[in-house]
N, C-alpha and C positions, 0 to 999 in steps of 0.2 A: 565959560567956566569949564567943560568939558574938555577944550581943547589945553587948556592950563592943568587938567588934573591928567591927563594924557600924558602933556609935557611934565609934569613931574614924576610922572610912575616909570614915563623913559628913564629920565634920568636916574631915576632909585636902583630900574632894573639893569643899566648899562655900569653901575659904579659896582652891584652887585655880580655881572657878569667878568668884570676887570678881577674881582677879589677870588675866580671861580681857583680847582682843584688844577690843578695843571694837566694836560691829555699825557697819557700814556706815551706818545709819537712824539709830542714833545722832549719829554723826559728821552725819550732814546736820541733824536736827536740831540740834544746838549751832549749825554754822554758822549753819545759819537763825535762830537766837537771837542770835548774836551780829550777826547781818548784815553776814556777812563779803562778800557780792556786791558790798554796797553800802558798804562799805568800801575795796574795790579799785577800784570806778569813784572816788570819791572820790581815790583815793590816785594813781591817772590822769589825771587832771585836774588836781591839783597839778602832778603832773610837768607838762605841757603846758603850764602856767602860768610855771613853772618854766624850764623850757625857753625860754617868750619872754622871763622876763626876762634869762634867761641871755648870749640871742643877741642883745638889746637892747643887756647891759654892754659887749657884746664889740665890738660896731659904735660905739658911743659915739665923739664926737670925729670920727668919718668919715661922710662924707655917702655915704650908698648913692644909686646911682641906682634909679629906677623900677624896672629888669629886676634889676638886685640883690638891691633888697628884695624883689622874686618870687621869686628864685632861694632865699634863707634862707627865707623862710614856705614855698616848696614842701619844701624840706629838712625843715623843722622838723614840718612835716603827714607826709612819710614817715615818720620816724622815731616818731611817735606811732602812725602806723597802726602802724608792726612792733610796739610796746608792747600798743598795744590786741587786736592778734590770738596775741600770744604770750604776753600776760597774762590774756587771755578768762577768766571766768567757767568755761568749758565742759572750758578746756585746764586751768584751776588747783585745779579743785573734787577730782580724782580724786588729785592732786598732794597735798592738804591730809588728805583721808579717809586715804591711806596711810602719812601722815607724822603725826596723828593715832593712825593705829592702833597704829605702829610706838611711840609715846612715853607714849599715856595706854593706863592702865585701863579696863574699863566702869564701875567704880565712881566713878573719876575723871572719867570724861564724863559719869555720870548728874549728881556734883556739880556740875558747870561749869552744866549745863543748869540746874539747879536755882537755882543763881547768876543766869545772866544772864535767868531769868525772874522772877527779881524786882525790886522795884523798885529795887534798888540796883545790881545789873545792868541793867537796861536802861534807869535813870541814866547810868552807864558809857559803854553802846550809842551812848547819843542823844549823849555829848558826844566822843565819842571823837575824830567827825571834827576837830570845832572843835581837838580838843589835836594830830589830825596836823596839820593845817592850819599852824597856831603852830609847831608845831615845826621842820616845811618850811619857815616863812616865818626863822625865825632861825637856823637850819643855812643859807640862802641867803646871809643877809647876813653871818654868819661866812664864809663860802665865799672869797668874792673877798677878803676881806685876807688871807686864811691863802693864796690860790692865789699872789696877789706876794709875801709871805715865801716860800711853795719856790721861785718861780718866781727871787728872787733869793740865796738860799743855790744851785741849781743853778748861777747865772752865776758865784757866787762859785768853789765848788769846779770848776768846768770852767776858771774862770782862775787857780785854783791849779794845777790841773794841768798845764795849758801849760807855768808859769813852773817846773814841779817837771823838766821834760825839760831 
């Protein structure tokens, strides 16, 4: 009887050890497989990209002067610096392990690792950027016709409402 209550508390406690927090090492590990570092400078750099051609569309049609066009590239350089210091590597890694730990398993992250170290995973890795990239690039050019549609339903319902007083 003993040896049966044994064998089942194994059991309770090895199903419950599968379900445990994922390790910290773990967590960095995957990252590093996944190369998520190097996926955030990437995804940084889009924005930045992003951002010029943003403040390009927006000046279109108007001649900046000299000190102008300083004033938007100073602009457009702060506003990446807050990105790149608020996005850091340093500030998002500890951000990721505990949002990690919070959602997978260790069994789940052992799998994931096991995933992106092969070669079909780190197929994935290698092409990822390329599919953010693409995807940044035509969420962009969707952007500015969907922004004149709100931008003209807002004129619309703002001059209903006038005409509603």
């Amino acid at each position: 009887m003993l040896k049966i209550i044994t064998l089942l508390a194994s059991l309770a406690f090895s199903s419950i050890v599968d379900a445990t927090t994922p390790s910290a090492d773990s967590i960095e590990a995957l990252l590093a497989a996944t190369r998520a570092e190097k996926l955030g400078d990437t995804m940084l750099a889009n924005i930045d990209q992003m951002m010029r051609q943003s403040m390009a569309a927006s000046a279109r049609g108007q001649q900046l002067s000299a000190e102008q066009q300083r004033v938007v590239d100073a602009t457009r350089a702060k506003l990446v610096q807050v990105l790149r210091e608020e996005l850091s590597w340093d500030k998002l890694r500890p951000v990721y392990v505990q949002i990690y730990q919070e959602t997978f398993t260790q069994e789940e992250i052992d799998g994931l690792i096991a995933f992106y170290n092969s070669p079909a995973g780190a197929a994935f890795v290698e092409k990822m950027p390329v599919v953010m990239q693409r995807s940044m690039s035509i969420m962009q050019s969707r952007t500015a016709p969907m922004m004149e549609k709100m931008k003209a339903a807002m004129q619309q319902a703002i001059a209903e409402a006038k005409a509603a007083k």
